[in-house]
N, C-alpha and C positions, 0 to 999 in steps of 0.2 A: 504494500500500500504506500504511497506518495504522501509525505507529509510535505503538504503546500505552503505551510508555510517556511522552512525549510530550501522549499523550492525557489522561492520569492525571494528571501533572502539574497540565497545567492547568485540572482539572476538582480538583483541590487548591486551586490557588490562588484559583480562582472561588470555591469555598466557603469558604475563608478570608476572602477579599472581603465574601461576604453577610453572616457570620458575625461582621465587624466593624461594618459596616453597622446590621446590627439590635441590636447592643448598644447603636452609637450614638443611635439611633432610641427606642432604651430609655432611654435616659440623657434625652434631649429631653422623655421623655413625662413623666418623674417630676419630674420640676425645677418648681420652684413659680414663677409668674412674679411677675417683679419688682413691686411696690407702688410706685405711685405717688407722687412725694415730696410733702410736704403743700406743697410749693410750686405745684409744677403742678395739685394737686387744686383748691386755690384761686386760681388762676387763672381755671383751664377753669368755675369757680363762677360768679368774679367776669363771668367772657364770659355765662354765659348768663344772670344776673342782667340784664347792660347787656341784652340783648336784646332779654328779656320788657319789659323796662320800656320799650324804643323803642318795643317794638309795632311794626306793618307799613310807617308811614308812615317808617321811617328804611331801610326795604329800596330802595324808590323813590327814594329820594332822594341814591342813589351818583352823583355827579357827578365828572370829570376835576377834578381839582384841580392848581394847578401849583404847580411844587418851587420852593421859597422859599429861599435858599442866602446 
């Protein structure tokens, strides 16, 4: 036998669950992402600069190098 109220209950509490859920969900979507600091933008510059300018022949030429201590 189905105790209803029981039932009720927890068809409350589940909806209270979702019902925090998607607010949260709501809060995640509006939030503006964070901005990159001009440190890491120029960084991530200064990497692809070196890159362009190695050109292909420094892709090749990854070699084991040993730890000098």
């Amino acid at each position: 036998m189905i105790n209803y109220y029981m039932a009720e209950q927890f068809a409350k509490d589940r909806l209270e669950e979702a019902r925090a859920v998607a607010a949260q969900a709501r809060l995640v979507a509006t939030a503006r992402p964070v901005p990159e600091s001009l440190r890491v933008a120029l960084g991530l510059a200064l990497i692809r600069i070196g890159r362009s300018l190695a050109g292909h022949s420094a892709k090749g030429a990854r070699s084991p190098r040993r730890a000098t201590a």
